[in-house]
N, C-alpha and C positions, 0 to 999 in steps of 0.2 A: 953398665946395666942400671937402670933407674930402676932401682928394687923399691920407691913408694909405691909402681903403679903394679907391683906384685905382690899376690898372696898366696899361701899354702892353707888350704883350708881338709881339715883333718875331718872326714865325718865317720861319727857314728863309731868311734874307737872305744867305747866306754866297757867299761870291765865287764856287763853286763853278756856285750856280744863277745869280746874275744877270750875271756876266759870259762873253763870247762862248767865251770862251778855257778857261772851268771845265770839271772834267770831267762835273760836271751839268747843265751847263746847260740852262736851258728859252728855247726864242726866246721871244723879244720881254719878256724878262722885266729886262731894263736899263730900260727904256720906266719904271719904277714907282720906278727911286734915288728923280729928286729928289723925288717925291712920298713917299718912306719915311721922306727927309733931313729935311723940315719939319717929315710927323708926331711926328721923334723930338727936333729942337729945339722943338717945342711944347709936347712933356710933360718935358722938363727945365726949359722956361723955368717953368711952371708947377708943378714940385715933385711932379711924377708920376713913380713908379717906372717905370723902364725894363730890360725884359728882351729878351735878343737871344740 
């Protein structure tokens, strides 16, 4: 896999939206951390650019 021609681009994760307490927050959008958490250790463990 030529992981330079690959990215993981994170949007819009900022504590704002997915925690209770941010001042943008969208419900139920906590519900997706650990599912973001893994996306983004998967593409670090495999040498994929990560953008947030």
């Amino acid at each position: 896999m030529d992981t330079d021609k690959i990215l993981f681009w994170n949007v819009d994760t900022q504590k704002d939206f997915i925690d209770p307490d941010g001042k943008l927050y969208v419900p139920g959008a906590e519900l997706i951390k650990g599912n973001l958490n893994v996306l983004t250790e998967l593409a670090i463990k495999n040498k994929i650019r990560v953008v947030n």
